[in-house]
Residue frames relative to the residue before (quaternion, step in Angstrom):
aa qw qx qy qz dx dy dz
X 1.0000 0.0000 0.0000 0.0000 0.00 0.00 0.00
X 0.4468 -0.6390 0.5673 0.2652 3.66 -1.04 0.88
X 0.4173 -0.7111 0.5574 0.0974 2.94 -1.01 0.75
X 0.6733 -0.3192 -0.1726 0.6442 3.64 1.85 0.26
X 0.1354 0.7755 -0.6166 0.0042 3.33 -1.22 0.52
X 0.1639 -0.8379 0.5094 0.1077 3.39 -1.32 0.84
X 0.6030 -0.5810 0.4923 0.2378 3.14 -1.45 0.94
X 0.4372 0.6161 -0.5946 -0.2752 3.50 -1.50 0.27
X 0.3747 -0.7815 0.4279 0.2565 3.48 -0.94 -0.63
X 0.2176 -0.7211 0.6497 0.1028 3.49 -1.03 0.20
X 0.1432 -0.8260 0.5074 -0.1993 3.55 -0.44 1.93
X 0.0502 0.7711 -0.6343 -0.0243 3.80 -0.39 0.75
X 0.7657 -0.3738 0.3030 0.4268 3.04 -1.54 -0.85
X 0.7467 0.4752 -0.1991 0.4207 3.00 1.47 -1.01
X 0.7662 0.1551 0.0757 0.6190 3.45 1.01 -1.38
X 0.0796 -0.7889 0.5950 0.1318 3.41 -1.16 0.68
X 0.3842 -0.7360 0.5475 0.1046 4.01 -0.71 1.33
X 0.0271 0.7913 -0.6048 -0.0850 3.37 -0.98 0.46
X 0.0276 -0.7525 0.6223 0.2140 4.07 -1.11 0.17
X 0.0954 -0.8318 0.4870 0.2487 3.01 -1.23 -0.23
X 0.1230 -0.9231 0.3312 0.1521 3.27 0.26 1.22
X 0.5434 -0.4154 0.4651 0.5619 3.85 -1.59 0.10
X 0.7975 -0.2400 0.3960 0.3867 3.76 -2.08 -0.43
X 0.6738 0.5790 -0.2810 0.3631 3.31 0.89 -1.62
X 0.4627 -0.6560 0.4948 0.3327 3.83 1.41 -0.63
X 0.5319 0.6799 -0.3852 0.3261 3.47 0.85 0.05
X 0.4368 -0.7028 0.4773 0.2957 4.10 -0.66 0.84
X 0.1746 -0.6396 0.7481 0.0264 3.71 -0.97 1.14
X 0.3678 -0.6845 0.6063 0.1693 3.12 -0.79 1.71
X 0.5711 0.5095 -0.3929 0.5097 4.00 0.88 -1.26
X 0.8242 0.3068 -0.2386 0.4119 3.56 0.00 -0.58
X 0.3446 0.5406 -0.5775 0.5055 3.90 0.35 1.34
X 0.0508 -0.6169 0.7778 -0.1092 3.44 -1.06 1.35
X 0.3158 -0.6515 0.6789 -0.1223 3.15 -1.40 1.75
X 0.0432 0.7041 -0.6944 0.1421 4.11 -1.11 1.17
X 0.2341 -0.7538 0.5530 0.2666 3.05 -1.47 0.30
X 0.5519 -0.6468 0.3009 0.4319 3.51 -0.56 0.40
X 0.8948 0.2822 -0.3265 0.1146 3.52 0.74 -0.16
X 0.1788 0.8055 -0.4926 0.2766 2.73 2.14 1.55
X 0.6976 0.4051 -0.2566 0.5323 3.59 0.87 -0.49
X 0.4287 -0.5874 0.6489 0.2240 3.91 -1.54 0.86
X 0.8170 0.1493 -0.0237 0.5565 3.60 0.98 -1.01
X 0.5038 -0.6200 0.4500 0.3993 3.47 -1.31 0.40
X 0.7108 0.5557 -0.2955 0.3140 3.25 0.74 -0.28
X 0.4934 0.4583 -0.4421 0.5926 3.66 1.70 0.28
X 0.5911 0.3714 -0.5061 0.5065 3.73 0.61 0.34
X 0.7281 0.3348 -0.3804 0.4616 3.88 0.23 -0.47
X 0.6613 0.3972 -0.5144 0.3746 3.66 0.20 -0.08
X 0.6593 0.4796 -0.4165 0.4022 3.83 1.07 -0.19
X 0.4878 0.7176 -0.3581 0.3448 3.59 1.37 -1.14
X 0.5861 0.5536 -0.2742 0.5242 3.83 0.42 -1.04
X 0.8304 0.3578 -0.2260 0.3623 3.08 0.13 -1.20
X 0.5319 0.5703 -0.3026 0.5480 3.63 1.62 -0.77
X 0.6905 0.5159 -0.2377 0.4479 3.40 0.48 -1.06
X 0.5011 0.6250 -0.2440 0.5465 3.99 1.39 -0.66
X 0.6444 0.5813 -0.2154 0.4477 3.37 0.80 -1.34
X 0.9081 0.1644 -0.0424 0.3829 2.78 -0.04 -1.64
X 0.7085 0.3099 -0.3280 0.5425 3.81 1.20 0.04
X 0.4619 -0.6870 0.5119 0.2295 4.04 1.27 0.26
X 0.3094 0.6212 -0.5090 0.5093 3.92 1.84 0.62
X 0.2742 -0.8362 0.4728 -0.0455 3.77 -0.51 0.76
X 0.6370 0.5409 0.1170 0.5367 2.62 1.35 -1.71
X 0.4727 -0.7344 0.3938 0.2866 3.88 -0.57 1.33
X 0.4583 -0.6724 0.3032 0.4959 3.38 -0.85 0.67
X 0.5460 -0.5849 0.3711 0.4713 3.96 -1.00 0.00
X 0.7930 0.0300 -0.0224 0.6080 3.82 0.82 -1.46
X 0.4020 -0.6707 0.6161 0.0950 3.75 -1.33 0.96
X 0.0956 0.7466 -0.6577 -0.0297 3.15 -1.00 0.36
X 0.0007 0.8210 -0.5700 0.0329 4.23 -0.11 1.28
X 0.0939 -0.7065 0.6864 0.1446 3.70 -0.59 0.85
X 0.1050 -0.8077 0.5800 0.0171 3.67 -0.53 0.92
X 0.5067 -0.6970 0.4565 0.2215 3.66 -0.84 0.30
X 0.6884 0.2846 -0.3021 0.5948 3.70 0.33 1.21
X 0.7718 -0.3401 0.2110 0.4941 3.81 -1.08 0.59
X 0.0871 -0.8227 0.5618 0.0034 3.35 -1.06 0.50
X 0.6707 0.5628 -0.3318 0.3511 3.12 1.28 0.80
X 0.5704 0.5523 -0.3688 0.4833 3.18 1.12 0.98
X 0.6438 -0.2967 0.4885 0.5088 4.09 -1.25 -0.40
X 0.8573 0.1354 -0.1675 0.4676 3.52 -0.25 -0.72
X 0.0855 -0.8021 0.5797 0.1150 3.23 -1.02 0.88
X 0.3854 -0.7747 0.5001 0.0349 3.69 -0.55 1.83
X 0.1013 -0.6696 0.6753 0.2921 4.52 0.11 0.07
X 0.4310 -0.6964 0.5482 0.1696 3.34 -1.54 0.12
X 0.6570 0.5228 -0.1890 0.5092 2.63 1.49 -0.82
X 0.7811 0.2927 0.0805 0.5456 3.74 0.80 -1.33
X 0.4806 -0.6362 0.5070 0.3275 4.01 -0.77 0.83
X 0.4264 0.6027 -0.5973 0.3135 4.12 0.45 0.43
X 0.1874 0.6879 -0.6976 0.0709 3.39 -1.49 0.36
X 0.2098 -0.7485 0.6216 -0.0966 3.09 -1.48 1.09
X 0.1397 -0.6011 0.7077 0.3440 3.30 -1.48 0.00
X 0.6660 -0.3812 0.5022 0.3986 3.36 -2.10 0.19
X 0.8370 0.4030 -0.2284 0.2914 3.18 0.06 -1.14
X 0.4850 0.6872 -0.2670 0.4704 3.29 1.74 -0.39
X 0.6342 0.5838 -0.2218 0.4559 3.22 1.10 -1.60
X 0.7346 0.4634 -0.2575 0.4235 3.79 0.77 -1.38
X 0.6368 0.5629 -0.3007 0.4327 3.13 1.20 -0.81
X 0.6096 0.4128 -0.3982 0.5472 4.06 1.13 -0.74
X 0.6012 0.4295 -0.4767 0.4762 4.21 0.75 -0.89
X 0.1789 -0.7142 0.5900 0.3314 3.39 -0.05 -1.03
X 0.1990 0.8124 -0.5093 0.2027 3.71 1.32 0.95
X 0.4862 -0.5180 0.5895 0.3844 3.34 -1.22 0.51
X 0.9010 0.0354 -0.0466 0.4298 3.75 0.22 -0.58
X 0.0781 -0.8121 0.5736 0.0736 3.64 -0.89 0.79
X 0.1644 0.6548 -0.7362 -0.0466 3.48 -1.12 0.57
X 0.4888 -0.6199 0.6137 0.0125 2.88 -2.19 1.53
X 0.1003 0.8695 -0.4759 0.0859 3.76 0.17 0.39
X 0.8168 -0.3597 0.3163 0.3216 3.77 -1.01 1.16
X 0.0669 -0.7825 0.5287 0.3219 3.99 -0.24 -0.80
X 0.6332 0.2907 -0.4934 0.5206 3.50 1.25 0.77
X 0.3503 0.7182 -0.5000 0.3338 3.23 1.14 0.53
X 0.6880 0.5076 -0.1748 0.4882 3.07 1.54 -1.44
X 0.4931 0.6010 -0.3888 0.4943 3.37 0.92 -0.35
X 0.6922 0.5568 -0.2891 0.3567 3.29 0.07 -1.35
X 0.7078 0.4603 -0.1595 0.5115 3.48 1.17 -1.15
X 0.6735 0.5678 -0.2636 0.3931 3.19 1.07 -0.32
X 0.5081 0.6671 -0.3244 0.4376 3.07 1.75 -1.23
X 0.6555 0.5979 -0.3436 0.3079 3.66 0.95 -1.28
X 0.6805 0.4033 -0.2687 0.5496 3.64 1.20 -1.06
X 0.7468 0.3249 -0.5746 0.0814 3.69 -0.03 0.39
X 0.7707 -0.3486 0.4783 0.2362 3.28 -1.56 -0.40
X 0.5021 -0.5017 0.5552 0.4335 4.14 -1.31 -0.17
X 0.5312 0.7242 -0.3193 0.3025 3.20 0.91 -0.31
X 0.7621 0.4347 -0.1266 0.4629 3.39 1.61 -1.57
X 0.7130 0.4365 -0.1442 0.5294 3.34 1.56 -0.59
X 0.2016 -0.6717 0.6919 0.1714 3.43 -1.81 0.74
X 0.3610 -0.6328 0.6392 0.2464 3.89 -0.58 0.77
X 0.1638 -0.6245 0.7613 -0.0603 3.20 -1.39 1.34
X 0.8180 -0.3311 0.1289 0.4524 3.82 0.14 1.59
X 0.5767 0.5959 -0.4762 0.2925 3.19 -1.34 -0.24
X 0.4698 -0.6404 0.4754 0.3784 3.65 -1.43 -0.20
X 0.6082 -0.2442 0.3586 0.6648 4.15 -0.76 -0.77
X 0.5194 -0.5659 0.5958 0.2346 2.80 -1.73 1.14
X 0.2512 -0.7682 0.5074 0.2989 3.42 -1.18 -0.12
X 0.7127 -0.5916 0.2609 0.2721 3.15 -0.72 1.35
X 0.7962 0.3692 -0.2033 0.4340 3.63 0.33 -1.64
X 0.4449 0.7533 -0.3702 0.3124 3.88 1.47 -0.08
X 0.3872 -0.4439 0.7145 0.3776 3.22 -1.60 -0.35
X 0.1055 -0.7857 0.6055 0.0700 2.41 -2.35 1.05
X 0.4751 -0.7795 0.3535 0.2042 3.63 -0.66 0.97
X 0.1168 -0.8192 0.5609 0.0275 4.08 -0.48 0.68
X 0.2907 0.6823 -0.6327 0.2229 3.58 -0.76 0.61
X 0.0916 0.7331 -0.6329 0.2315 3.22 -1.11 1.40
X 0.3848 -0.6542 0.6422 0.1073 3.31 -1.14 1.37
X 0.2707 0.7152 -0.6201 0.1754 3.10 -1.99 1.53
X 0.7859 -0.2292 -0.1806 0.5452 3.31 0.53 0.37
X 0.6309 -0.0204 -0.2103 0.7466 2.91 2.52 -0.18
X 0.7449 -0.4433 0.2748 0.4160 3.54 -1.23 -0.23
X 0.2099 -0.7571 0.6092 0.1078 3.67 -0.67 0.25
X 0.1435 0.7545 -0.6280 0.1251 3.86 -0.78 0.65
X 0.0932 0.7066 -0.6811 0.1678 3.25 -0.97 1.72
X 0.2362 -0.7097 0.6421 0.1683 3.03 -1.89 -0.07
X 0.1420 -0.7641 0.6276 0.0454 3.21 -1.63 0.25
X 0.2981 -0.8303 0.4440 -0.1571 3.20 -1.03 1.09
X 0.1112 0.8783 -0.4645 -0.0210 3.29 0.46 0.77
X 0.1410 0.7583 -0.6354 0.0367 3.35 -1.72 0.27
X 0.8598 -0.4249 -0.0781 0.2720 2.98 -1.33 0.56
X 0.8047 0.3984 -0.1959 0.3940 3.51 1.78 -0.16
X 0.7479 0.1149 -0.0131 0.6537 2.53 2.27 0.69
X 0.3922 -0.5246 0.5422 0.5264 3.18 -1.06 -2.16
X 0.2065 -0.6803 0.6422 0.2866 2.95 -1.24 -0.21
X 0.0759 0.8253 -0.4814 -0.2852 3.84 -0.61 0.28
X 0.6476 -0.5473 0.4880 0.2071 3.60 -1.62 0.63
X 0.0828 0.8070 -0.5845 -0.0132 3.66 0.07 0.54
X 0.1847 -0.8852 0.4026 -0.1420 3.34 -0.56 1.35
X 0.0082 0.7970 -0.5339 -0.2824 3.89 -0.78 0.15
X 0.2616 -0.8507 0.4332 -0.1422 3.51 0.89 1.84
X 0.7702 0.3520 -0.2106 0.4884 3.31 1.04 -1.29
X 0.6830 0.3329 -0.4872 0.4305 3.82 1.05 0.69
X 0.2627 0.6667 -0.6583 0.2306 3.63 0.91 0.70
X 0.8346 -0.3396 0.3810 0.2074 3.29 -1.67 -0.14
X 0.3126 -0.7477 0.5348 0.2390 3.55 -0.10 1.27
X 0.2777 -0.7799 0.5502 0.1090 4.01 -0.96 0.67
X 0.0701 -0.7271 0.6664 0.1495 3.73 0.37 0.36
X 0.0850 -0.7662 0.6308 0.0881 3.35 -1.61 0.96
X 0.6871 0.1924 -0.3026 0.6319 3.84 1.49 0.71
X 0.7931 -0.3478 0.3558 0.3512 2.97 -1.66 -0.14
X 0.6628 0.4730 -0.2522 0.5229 3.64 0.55 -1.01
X 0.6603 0.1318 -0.3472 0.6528 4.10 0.66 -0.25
X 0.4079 0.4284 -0.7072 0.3873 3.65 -0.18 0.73
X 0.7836 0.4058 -0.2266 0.4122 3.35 -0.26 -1.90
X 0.5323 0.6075 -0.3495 0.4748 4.19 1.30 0.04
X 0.6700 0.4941 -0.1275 0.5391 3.63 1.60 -1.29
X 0.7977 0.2900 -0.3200 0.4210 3.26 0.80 -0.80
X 0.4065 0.5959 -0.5216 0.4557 3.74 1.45 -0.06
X 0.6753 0.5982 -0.2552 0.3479 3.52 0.32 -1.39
X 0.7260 0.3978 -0.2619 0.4961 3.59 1.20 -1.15
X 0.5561 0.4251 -0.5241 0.4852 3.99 0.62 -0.21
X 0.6311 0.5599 -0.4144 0.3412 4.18 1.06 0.00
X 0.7698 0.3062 0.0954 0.5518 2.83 1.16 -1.57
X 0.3142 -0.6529 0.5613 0.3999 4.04 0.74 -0.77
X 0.7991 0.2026 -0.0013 0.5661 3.53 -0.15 -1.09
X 0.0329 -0.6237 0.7810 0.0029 3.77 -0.91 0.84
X 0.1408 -0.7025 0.6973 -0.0220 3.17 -1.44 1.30
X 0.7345 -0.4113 0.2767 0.4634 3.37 -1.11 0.55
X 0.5168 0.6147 -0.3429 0.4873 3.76 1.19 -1.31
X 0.7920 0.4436 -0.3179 0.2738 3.69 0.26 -0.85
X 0.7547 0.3209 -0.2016 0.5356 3.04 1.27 -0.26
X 0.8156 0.4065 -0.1255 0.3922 3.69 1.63 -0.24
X 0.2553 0.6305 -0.3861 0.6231 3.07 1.80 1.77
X 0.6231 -0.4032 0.4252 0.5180 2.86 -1.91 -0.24
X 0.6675 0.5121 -0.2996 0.4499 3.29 0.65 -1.46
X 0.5751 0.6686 -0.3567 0.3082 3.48 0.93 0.10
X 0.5208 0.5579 -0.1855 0.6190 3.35 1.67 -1.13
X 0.5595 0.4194 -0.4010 0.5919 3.73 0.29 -0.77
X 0.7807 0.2505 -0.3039 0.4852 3.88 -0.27 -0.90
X 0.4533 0.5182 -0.5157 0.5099 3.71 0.30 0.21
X 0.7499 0.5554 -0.1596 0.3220 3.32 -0.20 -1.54
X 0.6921 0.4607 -0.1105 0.5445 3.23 0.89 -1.89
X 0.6271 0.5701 -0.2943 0.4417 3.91 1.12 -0.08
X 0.4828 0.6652 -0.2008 0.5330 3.02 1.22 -1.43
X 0.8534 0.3766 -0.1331 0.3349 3.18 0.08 -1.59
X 0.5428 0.5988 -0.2040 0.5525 3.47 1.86 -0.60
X 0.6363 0.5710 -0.2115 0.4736 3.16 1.28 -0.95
X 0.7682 0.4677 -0.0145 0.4369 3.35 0.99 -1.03
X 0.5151 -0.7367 0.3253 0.2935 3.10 1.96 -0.32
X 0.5816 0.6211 -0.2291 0.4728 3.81 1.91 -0.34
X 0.6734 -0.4551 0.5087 0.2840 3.12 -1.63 0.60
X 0.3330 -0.6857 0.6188 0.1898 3.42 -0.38 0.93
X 0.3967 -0.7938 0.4497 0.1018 4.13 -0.62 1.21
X 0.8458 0.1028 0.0553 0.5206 3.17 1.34 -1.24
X 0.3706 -0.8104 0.4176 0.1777 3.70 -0.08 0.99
X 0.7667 0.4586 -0.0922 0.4398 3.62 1.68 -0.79
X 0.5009 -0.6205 0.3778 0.4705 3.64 -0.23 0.76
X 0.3936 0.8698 -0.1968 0.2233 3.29 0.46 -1.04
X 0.7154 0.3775 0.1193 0.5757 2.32 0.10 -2.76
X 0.5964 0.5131 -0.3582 0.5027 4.12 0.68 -0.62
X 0.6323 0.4978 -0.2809 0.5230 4.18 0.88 -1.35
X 0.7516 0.4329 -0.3245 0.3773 3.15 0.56 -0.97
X 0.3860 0.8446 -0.1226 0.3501 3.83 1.32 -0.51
X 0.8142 0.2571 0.1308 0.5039 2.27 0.53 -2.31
X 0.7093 0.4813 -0.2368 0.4573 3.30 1.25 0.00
X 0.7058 0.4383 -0.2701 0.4866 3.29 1.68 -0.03
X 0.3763 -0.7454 0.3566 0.4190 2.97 2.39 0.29
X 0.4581 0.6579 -0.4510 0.3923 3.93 0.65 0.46
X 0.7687 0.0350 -0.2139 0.6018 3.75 1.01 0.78
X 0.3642 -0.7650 0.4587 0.2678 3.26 -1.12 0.88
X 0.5930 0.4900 -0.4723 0.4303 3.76 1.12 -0.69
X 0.6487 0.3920 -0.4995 0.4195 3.97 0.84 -0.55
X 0.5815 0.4209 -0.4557 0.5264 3.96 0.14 -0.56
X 0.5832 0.4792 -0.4309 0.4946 4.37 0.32 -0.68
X 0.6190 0.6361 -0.2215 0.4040 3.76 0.76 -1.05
X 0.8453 0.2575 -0.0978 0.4578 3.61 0.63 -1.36
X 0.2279 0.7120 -0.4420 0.4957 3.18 2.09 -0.05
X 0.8393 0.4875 -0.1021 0.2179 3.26 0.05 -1.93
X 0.4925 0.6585 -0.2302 0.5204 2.97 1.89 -1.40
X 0.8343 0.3937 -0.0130 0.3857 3.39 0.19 -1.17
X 0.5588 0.4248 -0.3051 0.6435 3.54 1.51 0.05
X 0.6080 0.5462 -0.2958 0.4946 3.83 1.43 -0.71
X 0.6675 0.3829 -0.2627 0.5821 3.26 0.94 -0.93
X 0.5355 0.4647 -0.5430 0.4499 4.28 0.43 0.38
X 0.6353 0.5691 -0.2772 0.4424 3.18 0.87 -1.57
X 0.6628 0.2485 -0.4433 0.5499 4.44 0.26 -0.84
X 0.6126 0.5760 -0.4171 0.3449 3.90 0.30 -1.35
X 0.6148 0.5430 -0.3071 0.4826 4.09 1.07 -0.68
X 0.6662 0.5807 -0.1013 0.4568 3.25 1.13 -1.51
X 0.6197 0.4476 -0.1946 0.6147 3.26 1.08 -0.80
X 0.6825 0.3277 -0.4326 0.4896 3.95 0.13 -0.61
X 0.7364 0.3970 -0.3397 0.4299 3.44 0.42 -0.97
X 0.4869 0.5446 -0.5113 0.4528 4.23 0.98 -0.08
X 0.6982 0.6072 -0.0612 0.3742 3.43 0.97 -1.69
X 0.1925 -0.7118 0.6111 0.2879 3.70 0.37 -1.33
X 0.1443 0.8821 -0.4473 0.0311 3.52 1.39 0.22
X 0.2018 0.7572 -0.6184 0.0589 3.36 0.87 -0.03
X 0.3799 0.7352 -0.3161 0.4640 3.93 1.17 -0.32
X 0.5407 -0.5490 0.4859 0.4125 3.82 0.93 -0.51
X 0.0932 -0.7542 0.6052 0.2372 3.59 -1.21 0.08
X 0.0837 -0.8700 0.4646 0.1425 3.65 -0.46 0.39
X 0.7003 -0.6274 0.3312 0.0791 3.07 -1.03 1.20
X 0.1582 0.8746 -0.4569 -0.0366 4.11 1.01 -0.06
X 0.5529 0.6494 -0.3622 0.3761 3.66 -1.18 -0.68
X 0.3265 -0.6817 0.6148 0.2252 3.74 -1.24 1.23
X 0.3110 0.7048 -0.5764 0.2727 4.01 0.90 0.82
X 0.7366 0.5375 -0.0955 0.3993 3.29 0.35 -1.67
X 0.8325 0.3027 -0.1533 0.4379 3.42 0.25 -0.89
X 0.6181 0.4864 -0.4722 0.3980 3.04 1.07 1.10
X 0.6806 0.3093 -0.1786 0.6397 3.12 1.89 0.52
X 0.0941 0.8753 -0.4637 0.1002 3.52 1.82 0.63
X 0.6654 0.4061 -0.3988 0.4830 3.93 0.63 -0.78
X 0.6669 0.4445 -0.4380 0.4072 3.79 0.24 -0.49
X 0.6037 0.6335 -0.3119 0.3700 3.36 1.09 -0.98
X 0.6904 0.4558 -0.2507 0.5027 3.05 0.93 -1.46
X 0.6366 0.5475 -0.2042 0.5032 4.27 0.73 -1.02
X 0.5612 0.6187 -0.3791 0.3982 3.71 1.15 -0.49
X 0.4808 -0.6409 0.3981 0.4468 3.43 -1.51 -0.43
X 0.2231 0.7568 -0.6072 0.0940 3.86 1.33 0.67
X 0.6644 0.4639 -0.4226 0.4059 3.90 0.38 -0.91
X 0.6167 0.6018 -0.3594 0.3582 3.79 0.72 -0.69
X 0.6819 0.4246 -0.2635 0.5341 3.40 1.38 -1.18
X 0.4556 0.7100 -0.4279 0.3244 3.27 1.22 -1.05
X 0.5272 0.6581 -0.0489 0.5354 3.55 0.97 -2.21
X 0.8960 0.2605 -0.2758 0.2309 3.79 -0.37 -0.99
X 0.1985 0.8659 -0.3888 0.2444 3.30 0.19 1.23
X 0.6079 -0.6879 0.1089 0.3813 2.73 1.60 0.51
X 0.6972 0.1644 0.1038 0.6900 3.76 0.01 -1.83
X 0.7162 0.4241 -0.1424 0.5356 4.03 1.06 -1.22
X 0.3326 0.5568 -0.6831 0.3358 3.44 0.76 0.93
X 0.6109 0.5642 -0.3991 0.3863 3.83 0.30 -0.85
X 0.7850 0.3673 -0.2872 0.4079 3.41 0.79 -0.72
X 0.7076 0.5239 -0.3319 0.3386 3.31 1.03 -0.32
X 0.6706 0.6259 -0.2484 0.3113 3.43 1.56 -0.56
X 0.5278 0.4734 -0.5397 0.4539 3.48 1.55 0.64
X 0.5105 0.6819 -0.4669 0.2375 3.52 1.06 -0.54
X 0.3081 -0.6514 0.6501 0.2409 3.87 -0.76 0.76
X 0.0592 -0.6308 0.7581 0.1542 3.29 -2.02 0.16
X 0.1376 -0.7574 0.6353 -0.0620 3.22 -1.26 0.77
X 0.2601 -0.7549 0.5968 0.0798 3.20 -0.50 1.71
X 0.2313 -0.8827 0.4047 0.0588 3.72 -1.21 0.92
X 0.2785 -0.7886 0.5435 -0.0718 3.15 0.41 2.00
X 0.3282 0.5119 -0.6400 0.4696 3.92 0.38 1.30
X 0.6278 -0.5979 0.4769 0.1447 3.31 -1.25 0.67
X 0.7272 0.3307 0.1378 0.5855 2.95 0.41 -2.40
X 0.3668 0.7340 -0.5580 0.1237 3.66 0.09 0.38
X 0.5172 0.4972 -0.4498 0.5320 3.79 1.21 0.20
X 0.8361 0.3799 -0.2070 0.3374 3.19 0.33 -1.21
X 0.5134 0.4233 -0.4195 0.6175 3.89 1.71 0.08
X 0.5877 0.4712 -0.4705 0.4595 3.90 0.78 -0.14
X 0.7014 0.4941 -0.3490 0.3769 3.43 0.88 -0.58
X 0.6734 0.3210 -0.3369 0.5744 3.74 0.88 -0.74
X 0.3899 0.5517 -0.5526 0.4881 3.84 0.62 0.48
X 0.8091 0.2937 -0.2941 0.4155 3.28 0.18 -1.29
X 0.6039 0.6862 -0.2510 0.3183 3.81 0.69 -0.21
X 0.5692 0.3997 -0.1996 0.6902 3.26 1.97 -0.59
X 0.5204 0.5761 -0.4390 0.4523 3.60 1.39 0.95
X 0.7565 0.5480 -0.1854 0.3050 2.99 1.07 -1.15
């Protein structure tokens, strides 16, 4: 039995990640337990088994001491609501099933953000630009079951990071073809936010327009099933689809450096992208990224850097825990 160890976690709409780590704060790859959100009706039939999984397989007995959960939807209140996914909790509930001595609840691009600090060249592919500059802000946004959009800030005794809900601002159409994509979407939804079209579940609603537009049998009901498509070049509305995806995501990622001053780099997050990183990278996202009119000049030293780290919630999360 450890004598302390803490728990955190990284929770979306779709999947929810867990570590458990020694005192020292260090990630145990062996010790990361992986759920999906809709094996469980409630969040609590996944925490009353977790403990007990986590007992098993690390012979820790004993509750964890401090928690750290990055969760996907506001994190600044008693109840915590997903947006993505029917879970909800209270805080005080939650501490009470861990029995931890201490709990913090924390954004899930919050965690990111914190994470972004610990990697390496190793975790990232540059997607143009020149060297980032150091003393800048930096911008984060990454597609997964919805959008995420943080920031980060650095200075002289650290960072600061921006935790943000960025990824329900307003979707901008900049042609005709995502107009006539925005206004299908709005007789679905009223408001289309950037999220509605810049997710997984986003591509499906791309697609499922297109196809509405066009008067056709939608083919494929699953993002996926649309990635997969569009990459074997065996439909044009799915390969029209990820075109779009990826020119949408230059167009917020542009929006964002120039919201930001990112001159800092923007980075790319989210298990969306890197499953199609060469198209991504070969697309027209850096062009849109770039088109900004008079502010093309400024945007074209700015690097992006897609992040091909796995765990990046859950190393943002024990980052953020050796704060507290």
């Amino acid at each position: 039995m450890a004598d302390k160890w803490n728990l955190v976690a990284d929770i979306g709409g779709t999947n929810a990640r867990f570590s458990a780590l020694l005192d020292n704060g260090s990630l145990e790859s062996d010790y990361e337990f992986h759920h999906s959100v809709e094996e469980y009706p409630r969040f609590a039939d996944l925490i009353d088994g977790l403990l007990a999984e986590i007992a098993a397989a690390t012979g820790w007995s004993n509750a964890p001491t401090n928690v750290c959960f990055a969760v996907a939807c506001p994190a600044d209140s008693e109840e915590i609501t997903f947006t993505n996914s029917h879970w909800q909790f209270t805080k005080t509930q939650l501490q009470q099933l861990l029995g931890c001595e201490t709990l913090s609840v924390i954004n899930d691009f919050e965690a990111v953000a914190h994470g972004i600090t610990e990697l390496d060249d190793t975790d990232l592919v540059k997607v143009g630009g020149a060297d980032a500059v150091q003393t800048k802000p930096i911008g984060i946004l990454g597609a997964g079951t919805g959008l995420g959009v943080a920031g980060l800030v650095q200075h002289a005794d650290g960072y600061h990071v921006i935790d943000t809900e960025g990824g329900h601002a307003d979707y901008a159409p900049i042609d005709d073809i995502q107009s006539a994509v925005v206004n299908c979407l709005r007789e679905r939804y009223g408001r289309v936010s950037l999220e509605r079209l810049l997710s997984g579940k986003g591509i499906l609603n791309i697609y499922t327009a297109l196809c509405s537009i066009e008067a056709v049998e939608a083919e494929f009901s699953r993002p996926a099933d649309v990635v997969a498509a569009a990459l074997a070049g065996t439909d044009s509305r799915a390969l029209q689809t990820l075109d779009m995806f990826c020119e949408g995501m230059g167009s917020a990622a542009g929006n964002l450096a120039l919201t930001l001053g990112a001159k800092g780099g923007v980075y790319i997050a989210g298990g969306v992208i890197p499953r199609f990183q060469e198209f991504f990278i070969n697309s027209g996202f850096r062009s849109k990224f770039e088109d900004k009119g008079r502010f093309v000049s400024y945007l074209q030293p700015i690097p992006v850097f897609i992040v091909v780290r796995g765990n990046l919630g859950l190393l943002g999360a024990a980052k953020k825990l050796q704060q507290i």
